[in-house]
C-alpha positions in Angstrom: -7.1 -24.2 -6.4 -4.6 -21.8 -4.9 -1.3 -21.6 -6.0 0.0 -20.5 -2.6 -1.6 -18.8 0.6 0.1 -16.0 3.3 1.9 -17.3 6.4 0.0 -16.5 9.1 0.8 -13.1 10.7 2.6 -15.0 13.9 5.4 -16.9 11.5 7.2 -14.2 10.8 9.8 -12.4 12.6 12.2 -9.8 10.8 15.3 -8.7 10.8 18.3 -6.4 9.4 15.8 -3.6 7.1 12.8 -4.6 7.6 13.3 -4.9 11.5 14.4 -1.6 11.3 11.2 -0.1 10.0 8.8 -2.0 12.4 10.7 -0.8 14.8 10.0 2.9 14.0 6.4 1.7 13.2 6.5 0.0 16.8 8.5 2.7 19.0 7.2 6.0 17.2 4.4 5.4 14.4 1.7 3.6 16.5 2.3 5.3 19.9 2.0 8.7 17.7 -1.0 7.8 16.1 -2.8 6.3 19.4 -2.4 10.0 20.8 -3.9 11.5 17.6 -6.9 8.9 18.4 -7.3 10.7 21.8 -6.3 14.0 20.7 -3.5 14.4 22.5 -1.1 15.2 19.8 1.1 18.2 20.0 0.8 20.0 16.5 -1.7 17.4 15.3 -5.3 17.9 13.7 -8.3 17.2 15.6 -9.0 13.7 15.3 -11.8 12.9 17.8 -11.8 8.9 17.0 -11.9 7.9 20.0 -14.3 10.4 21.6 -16.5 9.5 18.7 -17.1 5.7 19.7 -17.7 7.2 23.5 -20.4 9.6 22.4 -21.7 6.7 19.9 -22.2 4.6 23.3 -24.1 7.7 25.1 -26.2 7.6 22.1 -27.1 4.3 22.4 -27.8 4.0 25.8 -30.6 7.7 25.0 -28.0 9.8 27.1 -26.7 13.7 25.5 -24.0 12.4 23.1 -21.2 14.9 24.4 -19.8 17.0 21.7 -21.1 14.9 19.4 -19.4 13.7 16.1 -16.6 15.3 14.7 -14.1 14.1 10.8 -14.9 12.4 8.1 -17.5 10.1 7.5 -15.0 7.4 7.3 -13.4 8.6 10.4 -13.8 5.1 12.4 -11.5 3.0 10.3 -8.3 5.2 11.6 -9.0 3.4 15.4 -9.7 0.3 13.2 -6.3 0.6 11.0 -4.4 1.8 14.3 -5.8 -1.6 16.1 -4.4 -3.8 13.1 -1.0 -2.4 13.2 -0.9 -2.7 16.8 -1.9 -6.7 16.4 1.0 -7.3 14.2 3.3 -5.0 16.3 2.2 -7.3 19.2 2.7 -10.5 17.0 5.8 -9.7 16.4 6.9 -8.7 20.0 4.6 -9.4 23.0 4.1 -5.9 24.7 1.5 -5.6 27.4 1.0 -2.2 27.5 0.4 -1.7 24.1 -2.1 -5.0 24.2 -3.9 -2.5 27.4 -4.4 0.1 25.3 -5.9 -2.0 22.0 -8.1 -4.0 25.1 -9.0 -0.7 26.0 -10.2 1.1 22.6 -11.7 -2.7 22.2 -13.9 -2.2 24.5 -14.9 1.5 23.5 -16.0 -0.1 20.4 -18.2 -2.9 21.8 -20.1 0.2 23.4 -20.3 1.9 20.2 -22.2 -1.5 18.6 -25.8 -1.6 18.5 -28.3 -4.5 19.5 -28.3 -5.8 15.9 -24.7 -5.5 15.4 -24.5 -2.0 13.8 -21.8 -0.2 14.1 -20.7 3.2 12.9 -20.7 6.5 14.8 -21.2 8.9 12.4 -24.6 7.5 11.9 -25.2 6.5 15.4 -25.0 9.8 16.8 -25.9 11.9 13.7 -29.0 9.8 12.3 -29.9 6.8 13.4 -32.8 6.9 10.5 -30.0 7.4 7.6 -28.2 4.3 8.3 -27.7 2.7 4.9 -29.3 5.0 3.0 -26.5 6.5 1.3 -24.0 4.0 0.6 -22.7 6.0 -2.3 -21.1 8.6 0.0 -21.7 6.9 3.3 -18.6 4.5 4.3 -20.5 2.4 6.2 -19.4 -0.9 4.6 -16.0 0.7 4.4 -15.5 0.6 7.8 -16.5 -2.4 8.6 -14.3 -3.8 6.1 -11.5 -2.3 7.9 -12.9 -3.7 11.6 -13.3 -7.1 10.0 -9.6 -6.8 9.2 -8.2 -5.4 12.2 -10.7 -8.3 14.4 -9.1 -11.1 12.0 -5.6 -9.4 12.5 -6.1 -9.0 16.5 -7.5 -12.4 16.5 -4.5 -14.1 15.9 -2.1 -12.2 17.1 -3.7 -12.4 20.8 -6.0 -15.4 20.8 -8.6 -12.6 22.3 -12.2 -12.8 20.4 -13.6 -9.6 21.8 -13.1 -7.6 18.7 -14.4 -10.6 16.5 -17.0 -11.2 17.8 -18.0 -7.8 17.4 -16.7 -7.7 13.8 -18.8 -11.5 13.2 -21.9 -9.7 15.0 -21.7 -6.5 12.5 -21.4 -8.9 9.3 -23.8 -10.8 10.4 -26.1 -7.5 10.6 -24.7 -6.4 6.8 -25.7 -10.1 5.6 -29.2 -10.0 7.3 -29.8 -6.7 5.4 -28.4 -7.3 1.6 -28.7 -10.8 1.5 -31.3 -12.4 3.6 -33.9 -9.3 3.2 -32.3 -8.8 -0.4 -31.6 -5.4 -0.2 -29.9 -4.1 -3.8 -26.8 -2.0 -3.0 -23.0 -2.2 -3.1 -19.9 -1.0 -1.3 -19.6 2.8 -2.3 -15.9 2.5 -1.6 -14.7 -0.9 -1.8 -12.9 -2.9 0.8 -15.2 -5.2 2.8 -15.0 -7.6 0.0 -11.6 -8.3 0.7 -12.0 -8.4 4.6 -15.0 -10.4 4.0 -13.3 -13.4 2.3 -10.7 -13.3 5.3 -13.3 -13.4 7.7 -14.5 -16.4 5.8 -11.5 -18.2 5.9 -11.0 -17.7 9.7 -14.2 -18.5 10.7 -15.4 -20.8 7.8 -19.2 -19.2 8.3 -19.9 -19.3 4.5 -22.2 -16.3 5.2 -19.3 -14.1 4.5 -18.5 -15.6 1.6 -22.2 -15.2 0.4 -22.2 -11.7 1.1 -18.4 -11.5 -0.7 -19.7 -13.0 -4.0 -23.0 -10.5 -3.9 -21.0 -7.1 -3.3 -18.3 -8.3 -5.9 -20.9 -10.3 -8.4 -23.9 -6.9 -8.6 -21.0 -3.8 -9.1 -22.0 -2.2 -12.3 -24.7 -4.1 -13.3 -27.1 -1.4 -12.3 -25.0 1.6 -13.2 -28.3 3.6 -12.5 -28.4 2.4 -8.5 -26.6 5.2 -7.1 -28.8 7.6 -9.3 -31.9 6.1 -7.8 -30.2 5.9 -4.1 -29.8 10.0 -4.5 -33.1 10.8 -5.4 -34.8 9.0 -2.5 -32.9 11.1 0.4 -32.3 14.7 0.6 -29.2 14.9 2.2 -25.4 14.3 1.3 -22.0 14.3 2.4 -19.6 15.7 -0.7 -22.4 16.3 -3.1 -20.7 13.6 -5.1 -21.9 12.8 -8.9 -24.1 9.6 -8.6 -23.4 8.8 -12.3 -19.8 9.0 -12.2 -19.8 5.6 -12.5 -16.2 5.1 -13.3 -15.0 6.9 -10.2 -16.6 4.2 -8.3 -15.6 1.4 -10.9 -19.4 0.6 -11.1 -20.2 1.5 -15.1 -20.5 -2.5 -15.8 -19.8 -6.0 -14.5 -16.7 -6.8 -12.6 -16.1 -9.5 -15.1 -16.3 -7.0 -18.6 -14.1 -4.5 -17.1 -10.7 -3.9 -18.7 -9.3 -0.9 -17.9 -8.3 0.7 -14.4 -10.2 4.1 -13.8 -11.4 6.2 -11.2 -10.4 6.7 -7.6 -7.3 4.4 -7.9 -7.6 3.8 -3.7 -10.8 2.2 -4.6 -10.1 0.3 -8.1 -7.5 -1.4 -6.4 -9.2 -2.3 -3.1 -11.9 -3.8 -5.1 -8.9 -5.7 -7.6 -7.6 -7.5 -4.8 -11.5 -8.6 -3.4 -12.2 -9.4 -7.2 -8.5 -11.8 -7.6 -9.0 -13.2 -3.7 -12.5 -14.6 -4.7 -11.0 -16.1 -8.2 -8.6 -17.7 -6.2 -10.9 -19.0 -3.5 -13.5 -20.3 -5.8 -11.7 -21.0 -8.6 -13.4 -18.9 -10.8 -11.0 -18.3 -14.1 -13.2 -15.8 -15.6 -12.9 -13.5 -12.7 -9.3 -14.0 -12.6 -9.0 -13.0 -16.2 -10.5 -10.0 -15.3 -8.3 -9.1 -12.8 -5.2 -10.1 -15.3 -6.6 -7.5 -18.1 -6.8 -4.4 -15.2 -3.3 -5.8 -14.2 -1.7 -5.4 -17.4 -3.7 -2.5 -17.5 -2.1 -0.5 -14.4 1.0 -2.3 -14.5 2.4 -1.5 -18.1 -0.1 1.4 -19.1 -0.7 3.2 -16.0 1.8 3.1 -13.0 4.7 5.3 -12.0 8.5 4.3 -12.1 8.6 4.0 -8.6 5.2 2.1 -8.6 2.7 4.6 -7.7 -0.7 4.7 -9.4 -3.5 7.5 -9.6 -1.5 10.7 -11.7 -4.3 13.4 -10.7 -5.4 15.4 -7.8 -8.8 15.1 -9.5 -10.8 12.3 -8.4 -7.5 10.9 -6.7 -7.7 8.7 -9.9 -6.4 7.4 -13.0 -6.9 8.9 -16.2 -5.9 7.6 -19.0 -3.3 5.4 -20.8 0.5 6.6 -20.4 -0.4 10.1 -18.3 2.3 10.4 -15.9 3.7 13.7 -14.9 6.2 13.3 -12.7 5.4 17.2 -11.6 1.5 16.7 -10.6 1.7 13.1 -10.1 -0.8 12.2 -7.1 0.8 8.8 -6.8 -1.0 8.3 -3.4 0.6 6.2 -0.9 -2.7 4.4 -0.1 -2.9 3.1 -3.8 0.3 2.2 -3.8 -0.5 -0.4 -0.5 -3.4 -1.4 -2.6 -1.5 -2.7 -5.2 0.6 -4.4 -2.5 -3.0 -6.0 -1.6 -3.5 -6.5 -4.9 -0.2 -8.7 -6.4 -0.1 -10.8 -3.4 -3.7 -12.1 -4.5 -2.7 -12.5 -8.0 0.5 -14.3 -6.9 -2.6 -16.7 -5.0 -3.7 -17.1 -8.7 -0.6 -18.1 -10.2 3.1 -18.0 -9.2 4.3 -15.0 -11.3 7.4 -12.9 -10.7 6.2 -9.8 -11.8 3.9 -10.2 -9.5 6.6 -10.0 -6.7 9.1 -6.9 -9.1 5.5 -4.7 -8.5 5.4 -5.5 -4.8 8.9 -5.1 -3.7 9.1 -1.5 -6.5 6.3 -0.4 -4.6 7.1 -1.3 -0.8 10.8 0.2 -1.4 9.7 3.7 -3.3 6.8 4.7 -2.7 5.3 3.0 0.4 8.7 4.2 2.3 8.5 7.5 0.4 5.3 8.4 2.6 6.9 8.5 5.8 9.4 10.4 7.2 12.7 8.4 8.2 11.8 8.7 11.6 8.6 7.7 11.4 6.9 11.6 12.4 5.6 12.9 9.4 3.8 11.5 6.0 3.5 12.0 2.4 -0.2 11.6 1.1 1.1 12.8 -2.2 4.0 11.1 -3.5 5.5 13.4 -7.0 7.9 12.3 -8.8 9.4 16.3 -9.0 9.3 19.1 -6.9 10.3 22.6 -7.6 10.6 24.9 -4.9 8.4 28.1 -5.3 6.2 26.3 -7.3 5.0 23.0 -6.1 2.4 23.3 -3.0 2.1 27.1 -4.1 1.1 27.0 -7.6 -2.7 26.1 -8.2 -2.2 23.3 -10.4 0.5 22.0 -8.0 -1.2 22.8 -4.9 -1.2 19.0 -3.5 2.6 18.5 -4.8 4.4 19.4 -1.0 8.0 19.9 -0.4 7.8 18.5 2.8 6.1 16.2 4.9 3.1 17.2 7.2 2.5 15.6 10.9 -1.3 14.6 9.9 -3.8 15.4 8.3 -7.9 15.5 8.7 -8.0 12.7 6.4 -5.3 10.9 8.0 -6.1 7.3 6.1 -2.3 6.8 5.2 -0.2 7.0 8.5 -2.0 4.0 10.1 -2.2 2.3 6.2 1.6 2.8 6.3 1.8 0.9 10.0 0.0 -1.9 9.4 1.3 -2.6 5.6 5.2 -2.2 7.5 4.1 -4.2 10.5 2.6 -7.2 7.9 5.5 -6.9 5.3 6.0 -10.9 6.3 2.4 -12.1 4.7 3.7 -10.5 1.3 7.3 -11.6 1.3 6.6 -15.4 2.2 4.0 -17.6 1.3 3.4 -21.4 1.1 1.5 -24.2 -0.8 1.7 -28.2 0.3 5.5 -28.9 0.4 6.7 -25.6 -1.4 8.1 -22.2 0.4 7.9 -18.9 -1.4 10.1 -16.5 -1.0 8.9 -13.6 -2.9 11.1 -10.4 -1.3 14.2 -10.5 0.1 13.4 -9.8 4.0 16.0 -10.7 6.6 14.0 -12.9 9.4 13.0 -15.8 10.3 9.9 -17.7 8.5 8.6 -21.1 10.4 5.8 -22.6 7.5 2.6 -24.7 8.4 4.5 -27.6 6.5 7.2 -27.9 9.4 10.0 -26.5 7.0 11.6 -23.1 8.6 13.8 -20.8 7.1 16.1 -17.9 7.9 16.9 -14.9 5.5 19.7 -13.2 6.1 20.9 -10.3 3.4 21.6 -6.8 3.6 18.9 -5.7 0.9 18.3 -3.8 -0.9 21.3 -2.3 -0.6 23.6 -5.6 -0.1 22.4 -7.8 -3.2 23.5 -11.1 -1.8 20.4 -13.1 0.4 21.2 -15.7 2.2 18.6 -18.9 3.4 19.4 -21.5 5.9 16.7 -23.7 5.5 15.3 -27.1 7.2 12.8 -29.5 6.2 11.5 -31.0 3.7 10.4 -29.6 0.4 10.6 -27.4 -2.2 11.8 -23.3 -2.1 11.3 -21.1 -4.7 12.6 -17.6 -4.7 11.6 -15.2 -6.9 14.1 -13.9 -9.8 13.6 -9.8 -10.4 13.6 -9.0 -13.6 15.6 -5.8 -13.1 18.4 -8.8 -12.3 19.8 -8.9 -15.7 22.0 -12.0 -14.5 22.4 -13.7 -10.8 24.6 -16.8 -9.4 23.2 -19.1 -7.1 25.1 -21.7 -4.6 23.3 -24.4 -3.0 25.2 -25.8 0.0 28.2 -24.0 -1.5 28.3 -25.8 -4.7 27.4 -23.6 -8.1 24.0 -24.1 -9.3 22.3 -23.5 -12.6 18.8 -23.0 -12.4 16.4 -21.7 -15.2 13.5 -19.6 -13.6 10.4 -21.0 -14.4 8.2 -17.3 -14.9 9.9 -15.7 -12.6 11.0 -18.0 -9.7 14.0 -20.6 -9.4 13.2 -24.0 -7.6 15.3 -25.9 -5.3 14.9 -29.5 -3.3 15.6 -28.7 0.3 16.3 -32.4 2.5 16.2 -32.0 6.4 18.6 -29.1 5.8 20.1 -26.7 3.0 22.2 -23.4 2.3 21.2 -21.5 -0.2 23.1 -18.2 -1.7 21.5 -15.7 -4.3 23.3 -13.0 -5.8 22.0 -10.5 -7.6 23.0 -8.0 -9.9 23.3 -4.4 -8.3 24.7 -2.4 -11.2 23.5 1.2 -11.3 21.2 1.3 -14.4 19.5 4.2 -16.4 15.7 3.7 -17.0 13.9 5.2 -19.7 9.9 5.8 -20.3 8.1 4.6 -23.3 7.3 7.8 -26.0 4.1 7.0 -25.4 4.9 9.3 -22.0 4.8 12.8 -23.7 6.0 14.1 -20.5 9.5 12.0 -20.1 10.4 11.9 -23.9 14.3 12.5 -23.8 14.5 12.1 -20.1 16.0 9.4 -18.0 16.3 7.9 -14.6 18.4 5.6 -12.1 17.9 2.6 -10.3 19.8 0.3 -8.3 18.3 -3.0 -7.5 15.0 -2.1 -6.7 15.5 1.6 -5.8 14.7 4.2 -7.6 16.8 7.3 -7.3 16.4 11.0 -7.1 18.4 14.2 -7.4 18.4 16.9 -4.8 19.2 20.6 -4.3 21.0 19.9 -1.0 23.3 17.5 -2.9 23.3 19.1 -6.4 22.5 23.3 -6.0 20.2 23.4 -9.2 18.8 20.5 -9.9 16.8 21.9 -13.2 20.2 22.6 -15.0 21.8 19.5 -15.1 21.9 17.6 -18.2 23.0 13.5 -17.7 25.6 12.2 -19.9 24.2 8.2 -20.6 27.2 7.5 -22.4 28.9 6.9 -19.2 28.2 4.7 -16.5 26.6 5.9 -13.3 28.5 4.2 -10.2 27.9 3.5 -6.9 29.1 4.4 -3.8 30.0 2.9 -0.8 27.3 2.3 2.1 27.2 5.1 4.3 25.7 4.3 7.8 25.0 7.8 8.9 23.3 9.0 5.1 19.6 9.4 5.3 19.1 6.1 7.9 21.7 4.3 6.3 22.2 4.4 2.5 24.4 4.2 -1.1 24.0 7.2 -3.1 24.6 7.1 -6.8 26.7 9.2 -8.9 26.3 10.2 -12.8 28.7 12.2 -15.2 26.5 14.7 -16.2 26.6 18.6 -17.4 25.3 21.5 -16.0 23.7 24.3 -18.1 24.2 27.9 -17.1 21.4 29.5 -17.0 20.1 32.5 -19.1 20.1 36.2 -18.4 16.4 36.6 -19.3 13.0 34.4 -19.4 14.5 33.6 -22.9 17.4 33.7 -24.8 18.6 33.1 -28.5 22.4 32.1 -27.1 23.7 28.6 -27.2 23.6 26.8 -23.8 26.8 26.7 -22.1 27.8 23.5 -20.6 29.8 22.7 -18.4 31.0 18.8 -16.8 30.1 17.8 -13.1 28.8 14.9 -11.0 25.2 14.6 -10.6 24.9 12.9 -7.1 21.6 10.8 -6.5 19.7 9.2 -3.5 17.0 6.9 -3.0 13.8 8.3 -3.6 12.4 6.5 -0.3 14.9 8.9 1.3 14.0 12.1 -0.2 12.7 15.4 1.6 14.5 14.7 5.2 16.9 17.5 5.0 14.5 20.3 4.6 12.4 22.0 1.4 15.0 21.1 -1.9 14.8 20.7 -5.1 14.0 17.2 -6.3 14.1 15.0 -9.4 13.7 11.6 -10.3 13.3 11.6 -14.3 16.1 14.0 -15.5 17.1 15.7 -19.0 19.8 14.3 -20.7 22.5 15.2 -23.5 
C-alpha cells in the first residue's frame, strides 16, 4: 500500500518564492519556448517541432511532406514537454490565450497520428517501414512517454480529452505490438514506464499497467537484444554501441541491479518507473532495488549541490566518489530525475532524506540551469569554472561560463518549466487523514481529505514557515537534516516533538497554527577523502543553499585560502542582489601569487573577506570566475 500519493496538479496554488519562479516560467519561459517550437526565435537554433507534426500529417494523408524532417530523433517530446508546462501554468492561473495555443499545437498532433495510433514524425515522414525497428537509438517510446505525460497533465488541468485520447489511442497501439503480438523489446531510453503507470491511474485501463510491468519486468534480461536488434537493419542514428549495456542500464534484471551507471538522464527515469510500480503493486523486492541504487547515488555518487552524472562521456555516471567539481556534467535533466525519483520513494515509505535530496536539488541545481530571468539555460551544471579554461580547453569543453539561449538538443528549458510549474505535486502529498508537507513552499494546498492548508515563510532564505491549517487530521512536515536543531509552536504554545525518520507529527482539529523554525546558521561542508579531488577543500551552505564564490565579488577567486576556524556569517537580505538574495561572508586569506609557473618561495598571505552567493544565482553578471568547494588553511 502507498504511504502517500501527489495532490493533484489543480490543489496547489503558490506563493512568496515559488510564485516567483512560475511566474518567470509563465510570463517568459513558456512563451519563449512556444516561439522556438515555430521558429520564431530571435538568436535561437532551428527547432522545426512544430513544422515537423505538419509535414508528419502531409505524409499521412500521401501529399510532398514540405521540407521534411528536421533535429533529433527525439525532437517531438520538446512540443510534448512545452504542452505539460503550459497545463500546469494554466492550472495554476486560467489563461485563454495560452489554452489557444496548446488547443492549437493539440490539434497539429492529432494530424500527425496514424490510423492505428502511431505517432512519431521522425519515422512518419522519414520511414514509415523503420518504425520500431531500432528501439535502441530510436526514441519512439520516449516520446510517447512524454505525450502520455503532457495528455495526463493537460487532462486535468482543462477537463479537455483531445490530447488523451490521442495519448490512450498511441498506448493502445504500443500494447497491441509488445504485448498482445508479444513482440520482445524495451524502452531504449526510459521514461514511458513512468508515464505509463500515470496513465493507469487516470484512466484505470490496466492495459497500461500490463505494458508498465513488461518494459520494467524484461530490461536486462536479454543483454544480447540490442545486439541482435542491430544486426537485422542497416541503418542507425548515433552509431551507438549495442552492448553497452550499462549505458542503457540493461546488463541484468531490474531487480539484481545495485549500482547507478550509465546515462544518469536515463538511470533515473527508469528509478522512478521501477519505485512507482513497487509502490503501486506492492512489490518489496522491487522497492529494495530501488533503495540499493538510492543509497547508491545518493551517498556514493551525487554532487553537493545534488547533481548526478560527473562526465561529458556518456552523460553518465562513473564510478563510486568521482566528482570533479571542474568537469562535473551534473546535467540539469538528471537532476529533475532524481526529483521524479524521491517523490516515488517517499510513495514507498515516508523518509526525510527523501525530501533533504528533493528540496538540495530543486534549490541548486534545478535553479542553477536557468538564467534569473528565465532567458537562458545551463545544460551543464560544474561545480567550478575558470575563465580561459573552461568551454575552451578540450577536456572542459562542455564546462560554459555562461548560459546559452538554446540549444539543438534543447530537452532541459521545457524540463525546467514543467518541473517549476509542478513544484506543488513534490512539496505536498497526502494519505487517508494525514498531510505531507515535504518542502517549505508558500501557497495554498486544499487535500482530497477536505483538510486545507496555507504555507506562508520566506524560504529559503527566511527559515521560519508558517501553516494555518483546517480540518481534520494529522500533518507531518518534514525535518531537514541540515537543521541541526528547530523549535516548533503549535497554536502558539511550545511543542516538543521527536521526528519519527525525518518528519514531526501533529493533530490538527477543525483548525490549527503551526510555527517551524529552523536553523539557518551559515555552515562549512566538507567531502568524504574518498573524493580525491576535494581532499582539504571546503564549502558553504545555508539552509538548503549551497554557496559559491565569484570573480565579480572576490577578483581571484583561485588565491583565496578559507580560514574554518572562524565562523562564516550572514548577511542581511538584499532585495535588489541577484533576484533577491543573502550572501555569505568567510574570513579567509588570499595568496599572492608567484612570479613564474613555479616557485620555491613561501606563499604570502594575506587576511580578507571571501564573499559568497548562492550557487542558483551564479553566472548573471557576466563570464567570472567561480567556485563552490574552495582551499582552505
Amino acid at each position: 500500500m502507498k504511504t502517500q500519493n501527489q495532490i493533484p496538479v489543480t490543489s496547489y496554488k503558490a506563493s512568496g518564492f515559488t510564485e516567483k519562479y512560475q511566474n518567470i516560467v509563465r510570463s517568459t519561459v513558456i512563451p519563449y519556448q512556444y516561439s522556438v517550437l515555430w521558429d520564431k526565435a530571435d538568436g535561437a537554433e532551428k527547432s522545426h517541432v512544430a513544422a515537423n507534426f505538419i509535414n508528419a500529417a502531409k505524409a499521412l494523408r500521401g501529399e510532398d511532406p514540405g521540407d521534411g524532417f528536421y533535429g533529433m530523433v527525439f525532437q517531438d517530446s520538446d512540443a510534448y514537454k512545452w504542452l505539460e508546462a503550459a497545463a500546469y501554468a494554466v492550472a495554476d492561473k486560467p489563461d485563454e490565450n495560452l489554452e489557444r495555443q496548446a488547443d492549437g499545437l493539440i490539434d497539429l498532433i492529432a494530424d500527425a497520428q496514424d490510423k492505428d495510433g502511431y505517432l512519431n514524425t521522425f519515422f512518419t515522414i522519414k520511414d514509415t517501414e523503420k518504425r520500431w525497428t531500432n528501439l535502441l537509438e530510436g526514441h519512439e517510446l520516449y516520446c510517447s512517454g512524454h505525450l502520455i505525460e503532457a495528455a495526463c497533465t493537460y487532462y486535468e488541468a482543462t477537463g479537455k480529452r483531445k490530447l488523451l485520447d490521442i495519448a490512450v489511442k498511441n498506448a493502445e497501439c504500443i500494447y497491441d505490438r509488445f504485448v498482445m503480438q508479444n513482440t520482445e523489446g524495451i524502452p531504449g531510453h526510459p521514461e514511458i514506464e513512468l508515464a505509463l503507470l500515470r496513465l493507469y491511474r487516470l484512466t484505470e485501463n490496466k492495459h497500461f499497467l500490463e505494458l508498465a510491468k513488461k518494459f520494467i519486468n524484461e530490461r536486462g534480461k536479454a543483454p544480447d537484444f540490442w545486439a541482435r536488434e542491430a544486426k537485422k537493419r542497416s541503418w542507425s542514428v548515433w552509431n551507438s554501441d549495442p552492448w553497452s549495456n550499462d549505458y542503457r542500464q540493461s546488463a541484468k534484471p531490474v531487480r539484481e541491479q545495485t549500482e547507478a551507471v550509465g546515462h544518469a538522464v536515463r538511470a533515473v527515469y527508469l528509478y522512478t518507473g521501477m519505485a512507482d510500480l513497487a509502490a503501486e503493486t506492492e512489490d518489496k523486492e522491487l522497492f529494495a532495488a530501488c533503495r540499493r541504487l538510492w543509497e547508491n547515488i545518493v551517498h556514493r555518487k551525487m554532487y553537493i549541490t545534488g547533481g548526478i552524472g560527473s562526465t561529458v562521456q556518456g552523460e553518465a555516471f562513473t564510478v563510486d566518489y568521482d566528482l570533479p567539481p571542474d568537469t562535473a556534467y551534473s546535467e540539469t535533466c538528471a537532476a529533475i530525475g532524481l526529483i521524479f525519483f524521491a517523490e516515488k520513494m517517499l510513495e514507498n515509505e515516508i523518509n526525510g532524506e527523501y525530501g533533504d535530496v528533493m528540496e538540495l536539488v530543486f534549490y541548486n541545481t534545478v535553479l542553477a540551469g536557468m538564467q534569473l530571468d528565465g532567458k537562458r539555460f545551463f545544460y551543464v551544471n560544474p561545480l567550478e569554472v575558470d575563465i580561459g579554461i573552461s568551454g575552451k580547453a578540450c577536456t572542459h569543453s562542455h564546462v560554459l561560463p555562461s548560459r546559452p539561449k538554446w540549444y539543438a538538443c534543447a530537452c532541459r528549458p521545457p524540463n525546467a518549466a514543467r518541473l517549476i510549474g509542478s513544484i506543488g505535486k513534490y512539496a505536498y502529498g497526502e494519505k487517508g487523514d494525514t498531510a505531507y508537507c515535504h518542502l517549505f513552499t508558500s501557497g495554498k494546498v486544499s487535500f482530497s481529505n477536505g483538510m486545507k492548508l496555507e504555507c506562508t515563510t520566506s524560504y529559503p532564505y527566511d527559515m521560519t514557515i508558517k501553516y494555518n491549517i483546517s480540518g481534520r487530521g494529522k500533518v507531518a512536515v518534514r525535518i531537514p537534516k541540515w537543521s541541526r536543531e528547530f523549535s516548533l509552536k503549535v497554536n502558539g504554545k511550545v511543542t516538543s516533538v521527536i521526528p519519527k525518520n525525518g518528519y514531526i507529527y501533529i493533530d490538527v482539529d477543525e483548525k490549527a497554527k503551526i510555527e517551524l523554525a529552523l536553523d539557518g546558521t551559515p555552515r562549512y561542508v566538507k567531502a568524504s577523502n574518498k573524493v580525491p579531488r576535494l581532499t582539504g577543500m571546503t564549502a558553504l551552505m545555508r539552509g538548503p543553499l549551497v554557496y559559491c564564490f565569484e570573480g565579480t565579488d572576490n577578483d581571484d577567486v583561485r588565491s583565496i585560502r578559507i580560514d574554518r576556524s572562524q565562523k562564516p556569517f550572514a548577511g542581511e537580505f538584499e532585495p535588489d542582489l541577484l533576484g533577491g538574495t543573502i550572501q555569505l561572508t568567510a574570513k579567509a586569506f588570499r595568496a599572492e601569487d608567484c612570479d613564474d609557473l613555479y616557485s620555491c618561495e613561501a606563499e604570502k598571505l594575506t587576511p580578507c573577506d571571501a564573499v559568497a552567493i548562492p550557487y542558483y544565482t551564479w553566472g548573471n553578471r557576466g563570464e567570472n570566475d567561480m567556485r563552490v568547494w574552495m582551499n582552505t588553511i
